[in-house]
N, C-alpha and C positions, 0 to 999 in steps of 0.2 A: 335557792342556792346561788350564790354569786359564783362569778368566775373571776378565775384568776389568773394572771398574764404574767411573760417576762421577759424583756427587752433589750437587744443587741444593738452596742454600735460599733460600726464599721467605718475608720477613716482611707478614704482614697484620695492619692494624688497631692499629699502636702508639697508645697512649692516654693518659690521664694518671693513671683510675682502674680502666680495665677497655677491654676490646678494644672498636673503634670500631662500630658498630650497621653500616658499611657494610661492614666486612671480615665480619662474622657473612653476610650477603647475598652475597658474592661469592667467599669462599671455593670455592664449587662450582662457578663457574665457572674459575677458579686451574688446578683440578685437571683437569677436561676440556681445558682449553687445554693443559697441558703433554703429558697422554695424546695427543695428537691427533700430540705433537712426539715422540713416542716414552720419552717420561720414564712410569717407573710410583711413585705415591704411596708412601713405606713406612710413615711415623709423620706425625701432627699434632702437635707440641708447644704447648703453652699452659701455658708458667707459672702459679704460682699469684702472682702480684705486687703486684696490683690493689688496689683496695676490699673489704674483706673477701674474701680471699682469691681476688679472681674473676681468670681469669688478664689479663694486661696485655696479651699480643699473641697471634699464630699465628702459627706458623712450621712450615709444611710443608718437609718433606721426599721429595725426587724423587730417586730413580737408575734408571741406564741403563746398558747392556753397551757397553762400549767396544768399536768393530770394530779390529780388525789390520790 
């Protein structure tokens, strides 16, 4: 029997020159709210897009086992 998953993404902090000072602070809470919802963290993505390369957003990525 295979499993089968389904996958949230969450953008914080889009900017103009690099990710906003408040999504840097809130990120952690992000990811225990979604934990709590049964979602587990897999990767943070952060571009490099910014001001000197510093990334533009975060974007968390969540998945979950799909029940039958």
């Amino acid at each position: 029997m295979s499993q089968r998953y389904e996958y949230k993404f969450v953008r914080l902090g889009e900017g103009w020159l690099g990710v906003k000072r408040e999504a840097q602070a809130q990120y952690q809470e992000q990811i225990h709210q979604h934990a709590r919802e049964g979602w587990r963290l897999v990767q943070v993505f952060a571009p490099g897009v910014g001001a000197y390369g510093a990334a533009k957003y975060f974007e968390l990525i969540f998945e979950r086992e799909v029940s039958r």
